[in-house]
N, C-alpha and C positions, 0 to 999 in steps of 0.2 A: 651488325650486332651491337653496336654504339649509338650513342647521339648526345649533343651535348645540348644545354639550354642554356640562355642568357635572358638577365634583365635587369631592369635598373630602378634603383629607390634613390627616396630621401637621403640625405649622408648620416642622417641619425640611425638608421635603421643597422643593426651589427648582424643579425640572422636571417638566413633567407634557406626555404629548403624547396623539394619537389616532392608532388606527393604526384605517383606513377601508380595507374592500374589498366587492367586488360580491360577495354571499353566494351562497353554491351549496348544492348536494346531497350534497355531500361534505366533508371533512374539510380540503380544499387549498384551498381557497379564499382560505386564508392567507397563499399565499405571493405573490400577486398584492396585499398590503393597499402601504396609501401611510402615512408618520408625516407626522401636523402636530400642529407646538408650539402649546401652550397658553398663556395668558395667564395671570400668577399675581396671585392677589391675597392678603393677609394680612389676616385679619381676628381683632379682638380684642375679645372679649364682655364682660373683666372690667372696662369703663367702666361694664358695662349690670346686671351681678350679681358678689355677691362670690364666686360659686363659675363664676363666666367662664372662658374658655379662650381659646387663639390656633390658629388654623389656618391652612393654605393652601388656597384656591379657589381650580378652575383652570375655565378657560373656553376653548374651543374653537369656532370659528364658522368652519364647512366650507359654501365656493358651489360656484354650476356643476356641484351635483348631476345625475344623469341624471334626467326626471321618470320614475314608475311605477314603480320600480326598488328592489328589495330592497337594501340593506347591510347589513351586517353591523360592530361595529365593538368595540374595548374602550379603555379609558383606563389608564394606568399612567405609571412610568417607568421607569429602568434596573435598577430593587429588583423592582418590584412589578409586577403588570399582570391586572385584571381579567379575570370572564369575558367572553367574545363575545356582545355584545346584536344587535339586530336590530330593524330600523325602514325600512319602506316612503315613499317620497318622494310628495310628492301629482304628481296626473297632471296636465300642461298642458295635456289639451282639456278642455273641459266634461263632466264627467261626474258619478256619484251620489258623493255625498260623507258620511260621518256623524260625530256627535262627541259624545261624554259631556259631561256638569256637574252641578255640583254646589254646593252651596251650604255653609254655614260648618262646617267640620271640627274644631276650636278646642277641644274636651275630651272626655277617655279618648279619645285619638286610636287608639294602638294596643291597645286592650283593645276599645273600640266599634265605632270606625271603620272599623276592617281590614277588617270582612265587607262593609260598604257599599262600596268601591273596589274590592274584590275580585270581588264577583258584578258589579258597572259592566264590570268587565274579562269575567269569563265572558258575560254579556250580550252585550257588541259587542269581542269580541277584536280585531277588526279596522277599528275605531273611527279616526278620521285625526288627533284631537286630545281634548286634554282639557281643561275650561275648569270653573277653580276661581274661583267669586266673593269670594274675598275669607275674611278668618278664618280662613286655613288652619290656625292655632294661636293659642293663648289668649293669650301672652305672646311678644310677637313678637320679645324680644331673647335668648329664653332658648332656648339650646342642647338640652336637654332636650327642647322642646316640638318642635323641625325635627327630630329625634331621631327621634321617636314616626313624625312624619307621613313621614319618607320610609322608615322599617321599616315601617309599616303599610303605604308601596304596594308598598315590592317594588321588582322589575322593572318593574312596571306603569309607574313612572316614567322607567323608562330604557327602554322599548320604545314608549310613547305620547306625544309632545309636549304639555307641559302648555301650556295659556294661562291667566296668574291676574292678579288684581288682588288691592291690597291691601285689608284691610279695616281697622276701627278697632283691631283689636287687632295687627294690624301696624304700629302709630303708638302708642308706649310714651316715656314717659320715659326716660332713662339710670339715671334708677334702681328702674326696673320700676311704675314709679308708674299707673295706668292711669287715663285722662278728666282729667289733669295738662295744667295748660301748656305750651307748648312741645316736643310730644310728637314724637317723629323715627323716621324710617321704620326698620324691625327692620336692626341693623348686616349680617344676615345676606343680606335680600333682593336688593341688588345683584349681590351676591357668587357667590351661588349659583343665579341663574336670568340664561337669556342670551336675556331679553324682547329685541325690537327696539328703537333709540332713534332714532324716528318721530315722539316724541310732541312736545308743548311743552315748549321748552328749562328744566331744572329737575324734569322731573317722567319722568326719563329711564324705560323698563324698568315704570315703572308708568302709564302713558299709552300706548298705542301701538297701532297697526295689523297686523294681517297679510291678506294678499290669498290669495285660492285662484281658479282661474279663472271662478269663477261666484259667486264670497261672499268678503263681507267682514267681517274680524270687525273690532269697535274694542274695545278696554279702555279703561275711565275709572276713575281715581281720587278716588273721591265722600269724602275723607277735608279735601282741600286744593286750594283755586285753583280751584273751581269755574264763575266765570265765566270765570276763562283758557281752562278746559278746553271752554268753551261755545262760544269763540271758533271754539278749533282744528275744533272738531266739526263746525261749521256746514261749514266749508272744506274737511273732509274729505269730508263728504258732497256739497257743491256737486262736484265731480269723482268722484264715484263711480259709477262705468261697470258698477256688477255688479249680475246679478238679485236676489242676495238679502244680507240687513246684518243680522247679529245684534251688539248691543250689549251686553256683559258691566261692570257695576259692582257693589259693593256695599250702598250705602244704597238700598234700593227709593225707585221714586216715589210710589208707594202701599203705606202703611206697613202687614204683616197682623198683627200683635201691637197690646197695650193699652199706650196711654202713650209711643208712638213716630211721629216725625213730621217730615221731608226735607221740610222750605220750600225751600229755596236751592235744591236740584236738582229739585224737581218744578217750580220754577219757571222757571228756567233753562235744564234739559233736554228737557225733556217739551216744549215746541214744536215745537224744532230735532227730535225724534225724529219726534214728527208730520208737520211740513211736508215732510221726506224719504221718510215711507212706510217708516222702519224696521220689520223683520218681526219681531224677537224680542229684548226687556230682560230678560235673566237676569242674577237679582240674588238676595243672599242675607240677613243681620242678623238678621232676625226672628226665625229659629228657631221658626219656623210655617211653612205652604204655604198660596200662593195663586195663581191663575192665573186670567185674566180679561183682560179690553180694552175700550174706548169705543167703541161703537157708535154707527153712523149713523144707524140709526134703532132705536127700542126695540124688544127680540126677546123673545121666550118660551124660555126658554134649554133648556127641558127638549125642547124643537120643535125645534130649528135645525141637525137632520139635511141641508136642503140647502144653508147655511151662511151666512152674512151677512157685509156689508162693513165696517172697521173703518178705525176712526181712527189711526194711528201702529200703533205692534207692539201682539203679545200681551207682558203683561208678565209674567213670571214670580219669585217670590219662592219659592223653597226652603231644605231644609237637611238636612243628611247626617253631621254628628254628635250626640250624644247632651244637649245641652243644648240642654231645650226650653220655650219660650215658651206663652203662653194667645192661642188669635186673638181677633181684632179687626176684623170686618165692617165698620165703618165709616171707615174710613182708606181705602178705595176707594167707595161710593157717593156720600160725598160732595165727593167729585171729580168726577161724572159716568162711572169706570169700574164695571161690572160683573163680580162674580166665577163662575166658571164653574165652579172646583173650589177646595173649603179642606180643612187639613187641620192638624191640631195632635198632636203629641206621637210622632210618627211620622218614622224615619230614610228619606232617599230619595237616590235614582239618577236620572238622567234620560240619557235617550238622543232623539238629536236624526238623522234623515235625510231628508238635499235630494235628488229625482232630478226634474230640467228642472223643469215650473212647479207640481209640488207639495211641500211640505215635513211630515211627518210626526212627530209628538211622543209621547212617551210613558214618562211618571214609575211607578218600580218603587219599592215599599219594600225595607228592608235582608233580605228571605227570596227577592227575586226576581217578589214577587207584581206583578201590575202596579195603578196605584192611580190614575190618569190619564191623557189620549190626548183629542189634537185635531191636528185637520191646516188648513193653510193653500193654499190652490190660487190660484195669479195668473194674474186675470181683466183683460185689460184693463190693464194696468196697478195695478191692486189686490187688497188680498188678501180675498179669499173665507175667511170663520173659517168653519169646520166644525165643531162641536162635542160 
């Protein structure tokens, strides 16, 4: 019933609004739109690099949407005013629902990454969200790098609702320092995304919930407060009334690269994901692929055409920009998870659709090809892995 907008000007610029109307088939459609003001923020990058800037972000958070329902919409002010985007509302009965992700986007954003967002979008044009794991960009203070990543999506970003968490490279010193003490979420992230503030108090826009009438997504931020956030999770999921829960952070719980290794959150989260019956951890870092879960009992995996029962979600670990890692098989067996599909040195897509009690998966590389597929069926109360 919600949606927020974001975007960014010149720092002279003090007003910014949205003009919202029901999209049509013609060209009039505009004369019926509605103006709401935006909220400005100023933000100033030269604390974070000496070639910084100042701008104004504007934010915009439009309720009491119609569900189902096409808009149409652009952002400006009394100078300026973009073109006409367009974006679909989610529907309020239960119905098929689908969404992209993708994992760490972080270098040659727009020389690499473009084609991987770009065929994501020809894939599932009509996709209901987009859910970035974290490392959207390498240096998460620097202008240059949010730069790249919103020319590489295009439109894409302004017609698809993103859902992101941050990753470690979104947690920089002020003076670009990376794996520094003291390291503070990128000046840009508040600013220019209009996450919901659901989450625990402090960790606003990068923690947080959204509901669809049959799913619910959570975002965690695996960077900071990790037992806080363990807190909140538990509570969340104690009241959560929907068939299906995908859970998006960035540090995997099972590490698929060499020399990489999430104690604090395999140990803290991986319960509370369990004893809920979460269906899906997309998670990104590694800069390898791996995809797998903890079985109930031990399977022959190259067999398990009619599917087997599992422990907490499938976990997924991917990545979709060009810097890439060596895997590492052992960062999941010896946990007790099994892997189902690996994959190193390869850019990917992934496209995710729920319809009633099955859920359907399936990772593309950057040409389109398809490179992975498994589906989930809830039996009973559990999920049936198919593999």
């Amino acid at each position: 019933r919600s949606i927020a907008i974001n975007w960014r000007t010149e720092a002279n610029n003090k007003v910014g609004f949205v003009e919202l109307a029901l999209a049509g088939p013609g060209p009039y459609f505009k004369k019926n739109s509605k103006k709401f003001k935006a909220n400005r923020t100023v933000v100033n990058s030269e604390t974070a690099y000496k070639d910084g800037f100042e701008a104004s972000y504007f934010e915009a958070k439009i309720d009491q949407l119609i569900p189902n329902t096409i808009y149409a919409y652009r952002v400006g002010n009394f100078h300026f005013k973009s073109e006409w985007h367009q974006f679909k509302t989610a529907n309020d009965q239960i119905s098929p629902i689908s969404f992209l992700y993708v994992g760490d986007a972080q270098n040659y954003i727009l020389e690499l990454w473009s084609r991987v967002i770009r065929n994501a979008y020809k894939t599932a044009p009509d996709a209901d969200f987009f859910i970035h794991a974290g490392d959207l960009v390498d240096k998460g203070h620097d202008e240059i790098y949010w730069n790249e990543w919103f020319a590489a999506g295009g439109f894409i970003h302004s017609e698809i609702p993103a859902i992101a968490v941050p990753g470690n490279h979104e947690y920089q010193y002020l003076d670009g320092t990376i794996f520094s003490q003291d390291e503070v979420l990128s000046v840009q992230w508040n600013a220019q995304f209009g996450f919901p503030k659901n989450g625990p108090k402090g960790l606003e826009k990068t923690c947080y919930y959204i509901d669809y009438p049959d799913l619910k997504i959570i975002a965690l931020n695996s960077n900071i407060a990790i037992r806080r956030q363990a807190k909140w999770l538990r509570e969340i999921l104690k009241i959560n009334d929907k068939k299906w829960t995908v859970v998006t952070f960035h540090h995997p719980i099972f590490s698929a690269s060499t020399m990489r290794a999430n104690t604090e959150i395999r140990s803290h989260w991986k319960p509370i994901l369990e004893e809920f019956n979460v269906d899906l951890a997309l998670q990104g870092h590694d800069h390898t692929y791996a995809r797998g879960a903890i079985y109930e009992k031990p399977v022959v995996i190259e067999n398990n055409d009619g599917g087997s029962n599992i422990i907490g979600p499938v976990y997924v670990v991917s990545v979709s920009g060009a810097k890439m890692y060596s895997l590492d098989k052992s960062g999941w067996s010896k946990f007790g998870a099994t892997q189902g599909k690996t994959g190193e040195r390869i850019q990917l897509f992934q496209h995710i659709s729920i319809d009633g009690d099955r859920l359907i998966y399936r990772s593309f590389d950057a040409t389109g090809a398809i490179f992975d597929s498994f589906e989930l069926l809830k039996e009973n109360g559990k999920n049936k892995y198919i593999d």
